[in-house]
C-alpha positions as a Python dict, from the first residue, in 0.01 Angstrom:
ca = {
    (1, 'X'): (0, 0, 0),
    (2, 'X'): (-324, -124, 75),
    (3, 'X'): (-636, 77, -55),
    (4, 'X'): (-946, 115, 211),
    (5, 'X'): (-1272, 234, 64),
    (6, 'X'): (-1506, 367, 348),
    (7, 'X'): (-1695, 704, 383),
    (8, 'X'): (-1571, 1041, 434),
    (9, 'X'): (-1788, 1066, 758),
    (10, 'X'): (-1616, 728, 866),
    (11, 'X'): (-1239, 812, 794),
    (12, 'X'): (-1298, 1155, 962),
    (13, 'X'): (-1327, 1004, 1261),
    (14, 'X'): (-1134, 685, 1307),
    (15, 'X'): (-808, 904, 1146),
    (16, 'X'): (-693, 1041, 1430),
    (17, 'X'): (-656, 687, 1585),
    (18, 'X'): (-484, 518, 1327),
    (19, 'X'): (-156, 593, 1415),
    (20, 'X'): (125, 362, 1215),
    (21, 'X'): (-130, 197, 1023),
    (22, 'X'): (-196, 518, 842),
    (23, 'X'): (176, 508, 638),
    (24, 'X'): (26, 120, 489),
    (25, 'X'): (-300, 250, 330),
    (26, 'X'): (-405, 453, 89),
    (27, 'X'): (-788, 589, 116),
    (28, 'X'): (-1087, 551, -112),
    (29, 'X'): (-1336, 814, -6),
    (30, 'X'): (-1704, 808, -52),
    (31, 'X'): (-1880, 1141, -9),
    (32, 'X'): (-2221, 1186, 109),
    (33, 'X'): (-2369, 1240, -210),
    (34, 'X'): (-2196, 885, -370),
    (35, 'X'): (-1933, 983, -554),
    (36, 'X'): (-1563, 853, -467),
    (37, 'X'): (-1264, 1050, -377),
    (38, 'X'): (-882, 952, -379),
    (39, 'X'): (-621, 1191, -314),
    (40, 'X'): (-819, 1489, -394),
    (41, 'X'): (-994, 1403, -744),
    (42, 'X'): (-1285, 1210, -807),
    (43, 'X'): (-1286, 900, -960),
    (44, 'X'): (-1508, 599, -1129),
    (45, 'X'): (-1588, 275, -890),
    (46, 'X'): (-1392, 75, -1160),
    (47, 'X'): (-1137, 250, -1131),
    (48, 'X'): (-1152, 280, -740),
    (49, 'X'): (-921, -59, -694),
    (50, 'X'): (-1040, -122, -342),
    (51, 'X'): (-854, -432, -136),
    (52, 'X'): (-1076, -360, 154),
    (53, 'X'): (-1368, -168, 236),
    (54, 'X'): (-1590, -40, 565),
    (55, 'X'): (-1971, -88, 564),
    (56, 'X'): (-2020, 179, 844),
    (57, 'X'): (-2310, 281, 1052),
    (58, 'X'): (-2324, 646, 828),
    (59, 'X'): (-2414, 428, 531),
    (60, 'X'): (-2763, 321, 671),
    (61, 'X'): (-2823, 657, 840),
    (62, 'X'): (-2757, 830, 504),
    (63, 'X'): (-2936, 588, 257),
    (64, 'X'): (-2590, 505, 73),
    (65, 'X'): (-2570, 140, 105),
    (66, 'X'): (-2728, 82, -265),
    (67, 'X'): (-2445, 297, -379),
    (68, 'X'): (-2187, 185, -192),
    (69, 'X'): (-2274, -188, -300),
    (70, 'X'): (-2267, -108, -605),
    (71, 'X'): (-1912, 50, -599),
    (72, 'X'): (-1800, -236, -443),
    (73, 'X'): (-1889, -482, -698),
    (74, 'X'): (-1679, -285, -922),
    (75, 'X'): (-1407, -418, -710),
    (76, 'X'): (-1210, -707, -935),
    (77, 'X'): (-936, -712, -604),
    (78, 'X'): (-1138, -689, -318),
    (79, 'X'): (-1039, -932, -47),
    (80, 'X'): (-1215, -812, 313),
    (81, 'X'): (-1504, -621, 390),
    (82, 'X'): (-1623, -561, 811),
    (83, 'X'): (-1945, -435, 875),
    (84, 'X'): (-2061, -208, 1107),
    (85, 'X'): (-2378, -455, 1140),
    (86, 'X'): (-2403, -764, 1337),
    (87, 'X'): (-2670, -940, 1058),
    (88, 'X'): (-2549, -1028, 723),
    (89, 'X'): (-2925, -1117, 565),
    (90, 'X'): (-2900, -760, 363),
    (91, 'X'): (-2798, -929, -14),
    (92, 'X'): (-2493, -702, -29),
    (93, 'X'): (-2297, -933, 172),
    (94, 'X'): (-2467, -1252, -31),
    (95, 'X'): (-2295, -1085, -349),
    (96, 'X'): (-1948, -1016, -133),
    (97, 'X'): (-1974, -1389, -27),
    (98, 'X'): (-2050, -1479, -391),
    (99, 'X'): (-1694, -1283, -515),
    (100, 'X'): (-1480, -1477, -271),
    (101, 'X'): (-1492, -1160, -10),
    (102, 'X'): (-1397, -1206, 365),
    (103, 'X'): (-1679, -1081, 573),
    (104, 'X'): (-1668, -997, 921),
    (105, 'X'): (-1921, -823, 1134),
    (106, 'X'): (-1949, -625, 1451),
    (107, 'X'): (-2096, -736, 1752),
    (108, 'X'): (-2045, -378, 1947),
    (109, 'X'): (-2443, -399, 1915),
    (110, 'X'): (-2478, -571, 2230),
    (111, 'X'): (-2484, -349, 2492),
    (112, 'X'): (-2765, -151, 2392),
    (113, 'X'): (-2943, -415, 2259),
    (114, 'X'): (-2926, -564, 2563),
    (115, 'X'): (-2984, -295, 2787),
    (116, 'X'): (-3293, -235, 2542),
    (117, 'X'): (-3390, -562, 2608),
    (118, 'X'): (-3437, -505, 3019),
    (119, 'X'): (-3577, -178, 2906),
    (120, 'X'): (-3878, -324, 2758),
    (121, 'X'): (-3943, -606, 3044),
    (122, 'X'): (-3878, -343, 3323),
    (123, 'X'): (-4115, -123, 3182),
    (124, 'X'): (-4417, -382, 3151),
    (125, 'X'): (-4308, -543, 3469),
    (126, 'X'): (-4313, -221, 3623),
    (127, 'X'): (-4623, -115, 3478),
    (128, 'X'): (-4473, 172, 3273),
    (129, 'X'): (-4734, 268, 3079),
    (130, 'X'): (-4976, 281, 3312),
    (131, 'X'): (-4824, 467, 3602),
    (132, 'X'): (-4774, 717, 3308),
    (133, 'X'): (-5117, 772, 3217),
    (134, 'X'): (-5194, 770, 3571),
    (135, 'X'): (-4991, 1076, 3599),
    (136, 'X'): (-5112, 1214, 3299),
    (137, 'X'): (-5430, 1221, 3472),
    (138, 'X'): (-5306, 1313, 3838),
    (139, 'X'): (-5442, 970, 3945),
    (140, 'X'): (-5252, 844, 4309),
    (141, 'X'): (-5226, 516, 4181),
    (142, 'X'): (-5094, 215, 4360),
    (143, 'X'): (-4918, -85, 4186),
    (144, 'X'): (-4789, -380, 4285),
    (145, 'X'): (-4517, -467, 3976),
    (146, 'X'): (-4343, -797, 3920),
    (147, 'X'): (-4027, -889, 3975),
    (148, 'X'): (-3739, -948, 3770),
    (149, 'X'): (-3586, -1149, 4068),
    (150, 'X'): (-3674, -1554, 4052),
    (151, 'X'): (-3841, -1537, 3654),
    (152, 'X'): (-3698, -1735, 3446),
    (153, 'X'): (-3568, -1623, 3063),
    (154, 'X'): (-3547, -1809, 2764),
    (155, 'X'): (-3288, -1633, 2548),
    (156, 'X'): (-3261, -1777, 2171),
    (157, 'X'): (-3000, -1702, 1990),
    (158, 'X'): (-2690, -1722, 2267),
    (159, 'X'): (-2432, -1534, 2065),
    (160, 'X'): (-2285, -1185, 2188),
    (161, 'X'): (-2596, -997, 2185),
    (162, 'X'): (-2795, -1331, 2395),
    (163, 'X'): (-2478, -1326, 2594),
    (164, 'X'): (-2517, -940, 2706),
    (165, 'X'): (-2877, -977, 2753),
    (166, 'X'): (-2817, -1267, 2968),
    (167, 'X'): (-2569, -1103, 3184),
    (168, 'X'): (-2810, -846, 3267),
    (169, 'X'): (-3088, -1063, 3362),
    (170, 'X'): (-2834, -1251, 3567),
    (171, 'X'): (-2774, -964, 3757),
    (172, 'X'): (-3135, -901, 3811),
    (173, 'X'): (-3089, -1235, 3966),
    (174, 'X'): (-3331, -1438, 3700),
    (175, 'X'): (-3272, -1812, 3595),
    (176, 'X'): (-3128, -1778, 3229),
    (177, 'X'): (-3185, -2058, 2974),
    (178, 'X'): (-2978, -2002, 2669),
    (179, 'X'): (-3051, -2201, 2302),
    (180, 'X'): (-2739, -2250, 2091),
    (181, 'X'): (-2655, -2466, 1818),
    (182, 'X'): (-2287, -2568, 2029),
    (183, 'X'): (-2404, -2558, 2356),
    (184, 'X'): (-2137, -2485, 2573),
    (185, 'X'): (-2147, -2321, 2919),
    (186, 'X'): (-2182, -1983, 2969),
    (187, 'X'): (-2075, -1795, 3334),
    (188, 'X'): (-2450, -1630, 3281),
    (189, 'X'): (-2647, -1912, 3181),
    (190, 'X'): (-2835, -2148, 3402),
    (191, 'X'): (-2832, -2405, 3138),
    (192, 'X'): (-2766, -2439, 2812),
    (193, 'X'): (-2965, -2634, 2536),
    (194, 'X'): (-2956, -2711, 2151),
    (195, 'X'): (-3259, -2560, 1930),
    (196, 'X'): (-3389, -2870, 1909),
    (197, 'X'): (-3523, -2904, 2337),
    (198, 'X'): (-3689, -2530, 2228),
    (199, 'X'): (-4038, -2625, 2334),
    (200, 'X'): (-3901, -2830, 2666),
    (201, 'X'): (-3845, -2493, 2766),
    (202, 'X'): (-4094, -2243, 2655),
    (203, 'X'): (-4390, -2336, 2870),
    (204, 'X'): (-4177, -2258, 3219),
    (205, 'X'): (-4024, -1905, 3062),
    (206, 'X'): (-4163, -1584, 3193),
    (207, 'X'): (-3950, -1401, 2917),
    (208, 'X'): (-3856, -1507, 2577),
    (209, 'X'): (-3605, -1307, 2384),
    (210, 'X'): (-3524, -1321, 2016),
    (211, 'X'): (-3132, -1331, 1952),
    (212, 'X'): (-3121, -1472, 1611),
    (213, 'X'): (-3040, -1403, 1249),
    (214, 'X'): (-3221, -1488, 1005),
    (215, 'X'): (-3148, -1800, 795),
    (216, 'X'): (-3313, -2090, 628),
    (217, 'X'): (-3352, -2220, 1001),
    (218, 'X'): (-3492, -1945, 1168),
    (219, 'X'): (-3707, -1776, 917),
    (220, 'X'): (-4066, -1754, 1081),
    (221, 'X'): (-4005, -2013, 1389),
    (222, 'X'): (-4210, -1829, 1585),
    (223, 'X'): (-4552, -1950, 1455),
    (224, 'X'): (-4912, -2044, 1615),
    (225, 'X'): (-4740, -2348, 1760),
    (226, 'X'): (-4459, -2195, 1926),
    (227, 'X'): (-4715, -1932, 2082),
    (228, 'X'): (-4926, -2168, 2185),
    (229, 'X'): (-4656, -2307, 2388),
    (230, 'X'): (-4545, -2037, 2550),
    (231, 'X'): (-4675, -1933, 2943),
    (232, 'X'): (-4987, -1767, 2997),
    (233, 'X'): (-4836, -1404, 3143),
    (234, 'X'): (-4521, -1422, 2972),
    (235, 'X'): (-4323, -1129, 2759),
    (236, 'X'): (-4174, -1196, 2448),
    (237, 'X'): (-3951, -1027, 2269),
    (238, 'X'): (-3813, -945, 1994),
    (239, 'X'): (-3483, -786, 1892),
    (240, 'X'): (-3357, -1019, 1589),
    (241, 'X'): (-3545, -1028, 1278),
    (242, 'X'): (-3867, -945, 1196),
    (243, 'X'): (-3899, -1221, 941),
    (244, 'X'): (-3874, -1515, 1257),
    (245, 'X'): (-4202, -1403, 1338),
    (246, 'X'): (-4529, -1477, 1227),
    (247, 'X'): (-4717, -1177, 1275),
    (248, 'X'): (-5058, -1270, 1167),
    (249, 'X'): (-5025, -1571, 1419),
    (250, 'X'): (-4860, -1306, 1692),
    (251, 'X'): (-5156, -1067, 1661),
    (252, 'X'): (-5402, -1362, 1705),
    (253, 'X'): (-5194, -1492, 2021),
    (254, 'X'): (-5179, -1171, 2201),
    (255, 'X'): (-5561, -1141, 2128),
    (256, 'X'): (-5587, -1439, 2369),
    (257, 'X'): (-5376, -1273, 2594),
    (258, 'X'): (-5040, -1515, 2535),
    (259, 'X'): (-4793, -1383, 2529),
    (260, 'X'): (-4905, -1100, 2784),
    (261, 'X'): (-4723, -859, 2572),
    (262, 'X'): (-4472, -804, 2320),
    (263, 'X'): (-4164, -579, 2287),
    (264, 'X'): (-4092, -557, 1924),
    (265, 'X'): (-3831, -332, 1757),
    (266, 'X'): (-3816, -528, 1414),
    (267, 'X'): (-4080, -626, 1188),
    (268, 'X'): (-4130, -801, 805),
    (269, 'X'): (-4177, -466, 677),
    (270, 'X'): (-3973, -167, 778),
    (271, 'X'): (-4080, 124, 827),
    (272, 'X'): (-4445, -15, 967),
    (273, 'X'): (-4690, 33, 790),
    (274, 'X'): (-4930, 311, 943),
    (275, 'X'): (-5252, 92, 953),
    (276, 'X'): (-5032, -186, 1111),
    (277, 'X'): (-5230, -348, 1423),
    (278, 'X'): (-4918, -363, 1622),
    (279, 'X'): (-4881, 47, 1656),
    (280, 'X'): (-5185, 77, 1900),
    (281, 'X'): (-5244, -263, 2018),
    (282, 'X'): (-5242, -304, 2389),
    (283, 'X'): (-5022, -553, 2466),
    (284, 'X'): (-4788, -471, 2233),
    (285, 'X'): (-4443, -190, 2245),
    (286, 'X'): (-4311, -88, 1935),
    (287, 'X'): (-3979, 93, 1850),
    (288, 'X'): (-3849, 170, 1523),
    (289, 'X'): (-3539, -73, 1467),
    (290, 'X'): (-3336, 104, 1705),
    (291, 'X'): (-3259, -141, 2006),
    (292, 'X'): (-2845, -95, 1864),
    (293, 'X'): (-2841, 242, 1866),
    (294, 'X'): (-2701, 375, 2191),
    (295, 'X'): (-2482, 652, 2255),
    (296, 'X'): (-2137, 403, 2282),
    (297, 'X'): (-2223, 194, 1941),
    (298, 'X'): (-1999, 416, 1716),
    (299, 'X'): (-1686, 428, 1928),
    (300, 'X'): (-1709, 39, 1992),
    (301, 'X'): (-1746, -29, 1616),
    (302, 'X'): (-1495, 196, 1538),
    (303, 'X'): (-1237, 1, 1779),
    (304, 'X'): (-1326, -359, 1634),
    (305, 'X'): (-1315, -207, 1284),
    (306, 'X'): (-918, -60, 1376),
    (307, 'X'): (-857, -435, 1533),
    (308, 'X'): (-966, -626, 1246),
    (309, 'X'): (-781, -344, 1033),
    (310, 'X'): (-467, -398, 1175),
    (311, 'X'): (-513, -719, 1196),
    (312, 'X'): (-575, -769, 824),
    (313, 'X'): (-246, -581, 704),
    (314, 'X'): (-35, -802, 958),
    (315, 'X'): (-202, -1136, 808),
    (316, 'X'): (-335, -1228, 1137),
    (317, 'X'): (-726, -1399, 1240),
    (318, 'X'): (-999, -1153, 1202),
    (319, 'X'): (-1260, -1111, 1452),
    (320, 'X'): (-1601, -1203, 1380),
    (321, 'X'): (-1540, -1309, 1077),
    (322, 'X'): (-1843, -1520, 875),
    (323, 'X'): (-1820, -1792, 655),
    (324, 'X'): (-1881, -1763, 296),
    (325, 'X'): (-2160, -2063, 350),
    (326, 'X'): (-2338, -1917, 641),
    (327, 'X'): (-2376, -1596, 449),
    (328, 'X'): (-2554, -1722, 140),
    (329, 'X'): (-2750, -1972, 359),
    (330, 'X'): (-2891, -1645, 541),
    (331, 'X'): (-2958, -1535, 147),
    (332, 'X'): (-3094, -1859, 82),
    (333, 'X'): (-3333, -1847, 353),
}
């Protein structure tokens, strides 16, 4: 028998779905106040003997992930951990990769990420804020918005999330550029270039989105030089992390007015700080980490997690899974 650790919340709902895989496993339960149940009694995390283990949305929501990584480095025989999360900066999976433990993450994070991602550029484009203070003040306003159609995107980081938001830019019919590391085609790419022709590109884009982890590569690349490169009128945003950014050299760019604005839903310090300059600034939209949370995230992580689960107990590839040396490079970095 295999032995899953996971929460309560977590096993509650994916249960009904397991089906056969149910008779191989035997369940580790964490509650919602930490401590760990199996078969009705509580018991120590040393004592816990996890093989595998689920890092599930309910963790973050509930503020258990301190606990839970703790519990699992109790775990002499764990072998595989999947995440509900598509990063892998946070240092609990730097001590998993440090133990010899598989990793693999979820990339169900991409549709509303994406979908986020037209959000914000639709809304400036549109002139969203200011139709809506128009009708706040019954003001007949007329606007003349830009077009999606014929602007041309520069999306960094072409993974699944760069991928999705590509797709729908695509079918707003706007010339995608895509950075990669590998760059091979893509059906919703235009082209395709390495991180190295970054600054070929940034001058013609009319939108720049942030699809990266972070990593020793990545942290803060977007810096007074890359905003000084970028087109005067362009949006840039970001939905990666907030440590590729800057921000004292962002501020000072969208005081000149480039970028024209910014769509931001991470930052260096989460929560934001009240007195932060990016809550009221004008050219700037702020969200609260939330770009992944849409109303079909849970269902579509809780179908990769029951893939790579049965995957696991018949000895078979995972999905997404992350090597050991990427993981503690994103430590490193």
């Amino acid at each position: 028998m295999t032995r899953m650790l996971l929460t309560r919340a977590a096993f509650d709902r994916v249960q009904p779905q397991l089906g056969a895989l149910q008779d191989r496993l035997e369940w580790i339960l964490m509650e919602r106040h930490g401590s760990l149940d199996y078969r009705g009694r509580t018991v120590a995390p040393r004592d816990a003997g996890a093989e595998c283990a689920w890092v599930s949305h309910d963790l973050f929501t509930d503020g258990l992930v301190p606990r839970f990584s703790d519990v699992l480095r109790e775990q002499d025989g764990l072998a595989w951990v999947q995440s509900a999360g598509a990063g892998f900066d946070h240092p609990m999976f730097a001590m998993l990769a440090g133990m010899g433990v598989r990793l693999t993450t979820n990339h169900g994070q991409a549709v509303g990420m994406a979908e986020y991602v037209l959000w914000g550029v639709l809304d400036h484009f549109q002139g969203g804020r200011m139709l809506e203070d128009a009708q706040a003040q019954r003001r007949w306003t007329k606007w003349r918005s830009r077009e999606i159609s014929g602007s041309r995107w520069l999306v960094i980081g072409f993974g699944a999330i760069g991928e999705a938001v590509a797709r729908r830019a695509k079918a707003f019919d706007a010339h995608v550029t895509g950075v990669r590391r590998r760059p091979q085609p893509s059906p919703f790419a235009d082209a395709m270039v390495t991180p190295d022709r970054l600054f070929d590109c940034l001058g013609e884009s009319d939108v720049v989105v942030l699809c990266v982890p972070h990593s020793r590569d990545t942290a803060d690349m977007v810096d007074a030089k890359f905003l000084a490169a970028m087109k005067p009128g362009s949006v840039f945003v970001n939905v990666g992390r907030g440590s590729l950014v800057d921000e004292a050299a962002l501020l000072e760019a969208l005081d000149s007015g480039t970028p024209e604005h910014a769509v931001l839903d991470v930052f260096r310090q989460e929560p934001l700080p009240p007195d932060s300059r990016f809550w009221d600034h004008p050219r700037v939209t702020v969200t609260a980490h939330t770009s992944a949370l849409s109303s079909g995230l849970e269902a579509r992580s809780d179908r990769i997690f029951l893939d790579n689960l049965a995957r696991y107990l018949a000895g078979e590839p995972l999905l997404n899974e992350v090597p050991a040396s990427e993981v503690l490079a994103s430590a490193a970095g």
